[in-house]
N, C-alpha and C positions, 0 to 999 in steps of 0.2 A: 229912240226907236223911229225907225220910219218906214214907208207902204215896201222898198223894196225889200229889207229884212222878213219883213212878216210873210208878205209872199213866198221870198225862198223856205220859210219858217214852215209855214203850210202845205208845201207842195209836197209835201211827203206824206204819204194815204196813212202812216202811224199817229202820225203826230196830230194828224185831223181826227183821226179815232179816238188819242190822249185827252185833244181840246175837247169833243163832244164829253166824255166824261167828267173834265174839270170844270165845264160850263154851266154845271148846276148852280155853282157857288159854292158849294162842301170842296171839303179838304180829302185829298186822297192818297194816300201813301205811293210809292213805287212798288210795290208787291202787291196792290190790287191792282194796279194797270198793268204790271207782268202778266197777272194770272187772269184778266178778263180779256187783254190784247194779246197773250201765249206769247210774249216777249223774253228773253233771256234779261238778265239784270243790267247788263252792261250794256245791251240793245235801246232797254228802256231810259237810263241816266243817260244815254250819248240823245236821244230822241227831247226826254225835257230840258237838258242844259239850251238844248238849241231854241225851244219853245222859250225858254227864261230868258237866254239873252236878246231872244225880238222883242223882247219885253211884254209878252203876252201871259206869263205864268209867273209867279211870286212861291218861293220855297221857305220852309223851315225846320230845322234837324228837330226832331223827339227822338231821345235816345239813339237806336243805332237806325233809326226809321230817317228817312226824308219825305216830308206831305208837301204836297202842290195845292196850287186852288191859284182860280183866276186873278189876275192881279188889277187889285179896285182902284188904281191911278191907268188904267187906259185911257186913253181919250175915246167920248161916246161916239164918233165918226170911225175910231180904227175896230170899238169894239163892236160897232151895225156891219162892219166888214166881217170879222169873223163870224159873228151871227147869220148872216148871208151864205157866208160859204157853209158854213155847217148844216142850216136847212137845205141847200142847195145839194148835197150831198146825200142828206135824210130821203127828200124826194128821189134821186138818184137811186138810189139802194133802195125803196120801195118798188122802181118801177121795175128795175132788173130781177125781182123776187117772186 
C-alpha cells in the first residue's frame, strides 16, 4: 500500500463515510453500511473492495454476510492520516450544520 492508493481510496465522500464507521474498531457487515450510508449493495462492495485493496480495510465471509473492520497491520503514520482526515471531515460537517 502506499500514500497515492489511499488517497485515491479516500477521495470519495462514501468511502470516507464507510471508514468513519469502520474506525471504531467493530466489525461491520455490508447491509449495515448499505442501510446507515442508503447505499445499493453492489454500490457498497465496489466502495469496500476499493477501501480493501489500499489496504486500509481487512474482510471476512460469515455465511452469506461479508464484515469489514479496520485492518490492524496499517502502519501508525498511514493510520494518523486517515485519522486526520476523518476528524477533518467531522469538523467540516459540523460547521456546515
Amino acid at each position: 500500500m502506499n500514500m497515492q492508493e489511499i488517497l485515491n481510496a479516500i477521495s470519495e465522500p462514501i468511502r470516507r463515510d464507510a471508514l468513519a464507521i469502520i474506525w471504531d474498531g467493530g466489525e461491520h457487515c455490508v447491509c449495515e453500511l448499505m442501510a446507515r450510508l442508503e447505499a445499493s449493495q453492489s454500490r457498497m462492495s465496489r466502495h469496500m473492495k476499493a477501501l480493501r485493496e489500499a489496504g486500509l480495510v481487512i474482510d471476512r465471509r460469515d455465511a452469506q454476510w461479508v464484515r469489514y473492520r479496520r485492518n490492524p497491520e496499517l502502519a501508525p503514520e498511514l493510520a494518523a492520516v486517515i485519522d486526520a482526515v476523518l476528524a477533518a471531515e467531522k469538523a467540516t460537517q459540523r460547521k456546515t450544520a
